[in-house]
C-alpha positions as CSV (number, residue, x, y, z in Angstrom):
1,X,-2.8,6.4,27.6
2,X,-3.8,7.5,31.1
3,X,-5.6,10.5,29.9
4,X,-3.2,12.7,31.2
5,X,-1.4,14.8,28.8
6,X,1.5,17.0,28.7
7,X,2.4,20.2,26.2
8,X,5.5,20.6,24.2
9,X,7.5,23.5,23.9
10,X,4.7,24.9,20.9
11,X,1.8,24.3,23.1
12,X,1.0,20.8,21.1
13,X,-0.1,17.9,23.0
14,X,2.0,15.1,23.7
15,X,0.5,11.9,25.3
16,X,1.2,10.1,28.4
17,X,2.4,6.5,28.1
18,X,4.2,3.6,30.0
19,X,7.5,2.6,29.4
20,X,6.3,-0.7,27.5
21,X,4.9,1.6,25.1
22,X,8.4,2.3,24.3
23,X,8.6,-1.5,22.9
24,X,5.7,-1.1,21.2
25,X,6.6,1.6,19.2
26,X,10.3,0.3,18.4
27,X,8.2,-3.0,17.0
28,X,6.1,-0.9,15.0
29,X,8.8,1.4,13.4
30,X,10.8,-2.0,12.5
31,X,7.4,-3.8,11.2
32,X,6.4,-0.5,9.2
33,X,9.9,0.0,7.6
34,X,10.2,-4.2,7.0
35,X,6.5,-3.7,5.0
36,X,6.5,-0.6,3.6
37,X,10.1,-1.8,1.8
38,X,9.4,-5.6,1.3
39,X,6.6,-4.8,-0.5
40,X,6.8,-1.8,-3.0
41,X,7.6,-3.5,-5.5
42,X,4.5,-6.1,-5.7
43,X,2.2,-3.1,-4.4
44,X,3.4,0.6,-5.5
45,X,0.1,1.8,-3.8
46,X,0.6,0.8,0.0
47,X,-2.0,2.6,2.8
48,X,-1.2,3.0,6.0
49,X,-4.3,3.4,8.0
50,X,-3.5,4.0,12.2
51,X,-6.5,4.0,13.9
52,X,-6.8,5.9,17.5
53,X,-3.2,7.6,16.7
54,X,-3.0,9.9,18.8
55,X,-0.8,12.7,18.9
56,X,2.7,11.5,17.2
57,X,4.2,12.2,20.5
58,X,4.6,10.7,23.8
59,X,6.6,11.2,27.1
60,X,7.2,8.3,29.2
61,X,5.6,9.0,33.0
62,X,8.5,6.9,34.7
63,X,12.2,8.3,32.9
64,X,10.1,11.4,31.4
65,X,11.5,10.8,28.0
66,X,9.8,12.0,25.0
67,X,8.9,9.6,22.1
68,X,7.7,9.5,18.0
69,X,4.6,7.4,18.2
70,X,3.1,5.6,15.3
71,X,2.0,8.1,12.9
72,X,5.2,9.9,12.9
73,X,7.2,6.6,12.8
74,X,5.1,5.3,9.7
75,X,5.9,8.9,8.2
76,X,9.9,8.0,8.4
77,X,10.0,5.2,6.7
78,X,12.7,5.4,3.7
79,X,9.8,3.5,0.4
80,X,6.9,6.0,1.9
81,X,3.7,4.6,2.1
82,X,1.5,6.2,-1.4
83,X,-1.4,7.3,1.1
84,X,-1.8,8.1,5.1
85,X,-4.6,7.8,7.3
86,X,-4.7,9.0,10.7
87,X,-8.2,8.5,13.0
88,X,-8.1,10.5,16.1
89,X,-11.7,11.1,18.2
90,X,-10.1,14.1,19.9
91,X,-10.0,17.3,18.1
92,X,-7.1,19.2,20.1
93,X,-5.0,15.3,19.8
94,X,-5.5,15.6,16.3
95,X,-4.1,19.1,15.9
96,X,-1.2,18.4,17.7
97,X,-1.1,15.4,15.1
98,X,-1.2,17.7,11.7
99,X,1.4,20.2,13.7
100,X,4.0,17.4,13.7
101,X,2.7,15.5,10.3
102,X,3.8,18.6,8.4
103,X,6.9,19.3,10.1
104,X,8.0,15.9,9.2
105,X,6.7,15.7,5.3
């Protein structure tokens, strides 16, 4: 992130990223939905743990298109993880985080 940051129509953050961030996340969605399924039957108790999450939102600076980052991906996965944990330093990126956890869950 380039430590810019944007609001969202309800005054929660949403991070600044590059477009190869938008790669990134597509891999991560895929990889989360590929684990998270693959493996509920041999583990019923499956963690996801994102560390530095940020908000669960992004725009991309160059086309200005707005994105689900990781913690709100992981949350969308059909076999839901048992347990979420979400690390973010910042206090008001973290808000904007439990804003959007709940409107997904």
């Amino acid at each position: 992130m380039s430590g810019k940051d944007f609001s969202d129509d309800t005054s929660n953050i949403i991070d600044d990223i590059g477009e190869w961030s938008l790669k990134k996340y597509d891999l991560i969605k895929h990889y989360t939905e590929i684990f998270s399924t693959g493996m509920s039957k041999k583990w019923p108790n499956r963690i996801y743990i994102d560390l530095f999450c940020g908000t669960g939102r992004a725009q991309v600076r160059e086309i200005k298109k707005d994105a689900e980052t990781s913690p709100i991906l992981a949350l969308m996965v059909k076999k839901r993880f048992s347990q979420y944990i979400f690390c973010e330093i910042d206090e008001k990126r973290l808000n904007s985080l439990k804003t959007r956890v709940i409107q997904v869950r």
